[in-house]
C-alpha positions in Angstrom: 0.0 0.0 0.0 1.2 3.4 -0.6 4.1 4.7 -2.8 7.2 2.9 -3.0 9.8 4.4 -1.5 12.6 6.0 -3.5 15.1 3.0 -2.4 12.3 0.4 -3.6 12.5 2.1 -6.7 16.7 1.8 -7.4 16.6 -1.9 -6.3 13.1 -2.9 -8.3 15.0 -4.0 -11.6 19.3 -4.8 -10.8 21.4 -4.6 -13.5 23.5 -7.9 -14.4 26.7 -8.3 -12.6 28.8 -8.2 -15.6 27.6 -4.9 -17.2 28.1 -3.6 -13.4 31.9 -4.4 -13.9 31.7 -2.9 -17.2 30.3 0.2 -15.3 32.7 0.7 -13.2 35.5 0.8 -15.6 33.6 3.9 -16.8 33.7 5.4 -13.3 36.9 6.7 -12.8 37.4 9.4 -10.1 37.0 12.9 -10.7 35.6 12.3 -14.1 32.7 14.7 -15.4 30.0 11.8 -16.3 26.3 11.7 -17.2 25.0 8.6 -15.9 21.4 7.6 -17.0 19.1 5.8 -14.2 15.5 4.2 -14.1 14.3 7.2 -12.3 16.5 10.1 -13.9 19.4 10.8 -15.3 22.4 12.5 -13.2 25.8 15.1 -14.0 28.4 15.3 -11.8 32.1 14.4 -11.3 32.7 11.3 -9.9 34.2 11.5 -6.5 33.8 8.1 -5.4 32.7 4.3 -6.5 32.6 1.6 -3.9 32.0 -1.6 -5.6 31.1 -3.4 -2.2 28.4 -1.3 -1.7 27.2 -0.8 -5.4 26.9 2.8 -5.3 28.8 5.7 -6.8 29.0 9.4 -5.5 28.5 12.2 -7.7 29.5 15.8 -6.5 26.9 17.2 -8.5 27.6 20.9 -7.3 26.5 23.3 -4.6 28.2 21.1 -2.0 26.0 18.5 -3.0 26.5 14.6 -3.7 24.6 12.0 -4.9 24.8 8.3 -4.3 24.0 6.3 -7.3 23.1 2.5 -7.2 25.4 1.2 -9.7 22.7 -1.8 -10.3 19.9 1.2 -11.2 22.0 2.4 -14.3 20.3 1.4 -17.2 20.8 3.8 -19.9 24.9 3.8 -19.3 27.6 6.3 -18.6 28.6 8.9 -20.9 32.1 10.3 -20.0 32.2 14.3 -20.7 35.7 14.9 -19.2 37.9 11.7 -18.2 39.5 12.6 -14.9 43.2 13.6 -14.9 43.2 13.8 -10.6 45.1 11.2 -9.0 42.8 9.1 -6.2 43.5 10.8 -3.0 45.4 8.6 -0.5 43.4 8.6 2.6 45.5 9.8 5.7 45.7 6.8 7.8 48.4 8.3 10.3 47.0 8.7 13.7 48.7 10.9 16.5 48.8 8.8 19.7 49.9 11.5 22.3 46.7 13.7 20.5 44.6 10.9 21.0 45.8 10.5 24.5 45.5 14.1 25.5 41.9 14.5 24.6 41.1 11.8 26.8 42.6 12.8 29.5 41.0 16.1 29.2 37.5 14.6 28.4 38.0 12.6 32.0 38.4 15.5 33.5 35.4 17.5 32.2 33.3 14.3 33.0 35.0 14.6 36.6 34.0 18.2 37.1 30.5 17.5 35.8 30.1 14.8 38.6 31.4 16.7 41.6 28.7 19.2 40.5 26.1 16.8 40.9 25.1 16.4 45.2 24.3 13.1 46.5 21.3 12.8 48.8 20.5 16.5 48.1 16.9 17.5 46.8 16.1 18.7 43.3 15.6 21.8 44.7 18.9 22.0 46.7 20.0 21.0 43.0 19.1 23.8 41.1 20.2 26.3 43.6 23.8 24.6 43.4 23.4 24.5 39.3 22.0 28.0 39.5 24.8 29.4 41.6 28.1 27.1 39.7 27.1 29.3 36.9 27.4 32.5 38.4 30.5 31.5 40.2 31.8 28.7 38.3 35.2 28.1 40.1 34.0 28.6 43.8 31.1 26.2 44.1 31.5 22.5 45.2 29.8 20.3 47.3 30.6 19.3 50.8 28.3 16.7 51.4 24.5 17.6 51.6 26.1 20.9 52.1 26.8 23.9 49.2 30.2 25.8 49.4 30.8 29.0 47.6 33.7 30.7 47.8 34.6 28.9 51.0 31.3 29.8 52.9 29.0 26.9 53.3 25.2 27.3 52.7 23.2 24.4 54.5 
């Protein structure tokens, strides 16, 4: 019942393996291509084709891509530019003491968040400490069931 959704659509009629591979061949990356589909036809340069998938990305302009099922092209690819950019490497280097350093500081910033948070206290008590942590953000803490700003305690 209903329309069929636009995925329904792409997957109704699957092109044949072997004219898939053909396909791909076409694909090359950065190449300007029109590719003709069972529910449009497409323009873009071709910024990405991952055969596991089936699906090809088209930066089609205005920060914009479109995925492409490779088994939905059924009126072919028709190569405007061929490519000339090499395929970008992807950057697999990863900077351990970086990695390290933002952990340590997101332990931290959970650690403050919990000391602001009073055990046993009402929800009331609560939202006076919240309330008052933001007007004096490094003078409030807890002692207990008891609030201390700027070393004098409220209880």
């Amino acid at each position: 019942p209903g329309y069929p959704t636009p995925f329904s659509k792409l997957m109704a009629h699957p092109t044949p393996t072997s004219q898939v591979d053909i396909l791909i061949g076409q694909l090359t990356f950065g190449s300007h291509v029109q590719i003709h589909t069972k529910i449009g036809n497409f323009e873009g340069v071709v910024d990405c084709v991952d055969t596991k998938a089936g699906l090809v990305a088209l930066d089609t302009g205005n920060k914009r891509m479109t995925f492409i099922s490779l088994h939905n092209i059924d009126g072919g690819v028709r190569v405007i530019n061929k490519g000339t950019k090499p395929v970008p490497k992807a950057k697999m280097s990863i900077d351990i003491k970086t990695v390290q350093e933002r952990e340590r500081q997101a332990i931290e910033q959970r650690r403050q968040e919990a000391s602001k948070i009073g055990v046993g206290v009402s929800p009331h008590a609560q939202a006076i400490f919240n309330r008052l942590s933001k007007l004096f953000p490094d003078s409030t803490r807890w002692d207990g069931k008891t609030i201390v700003i700027m070393e004098t305690r409220i209880g």
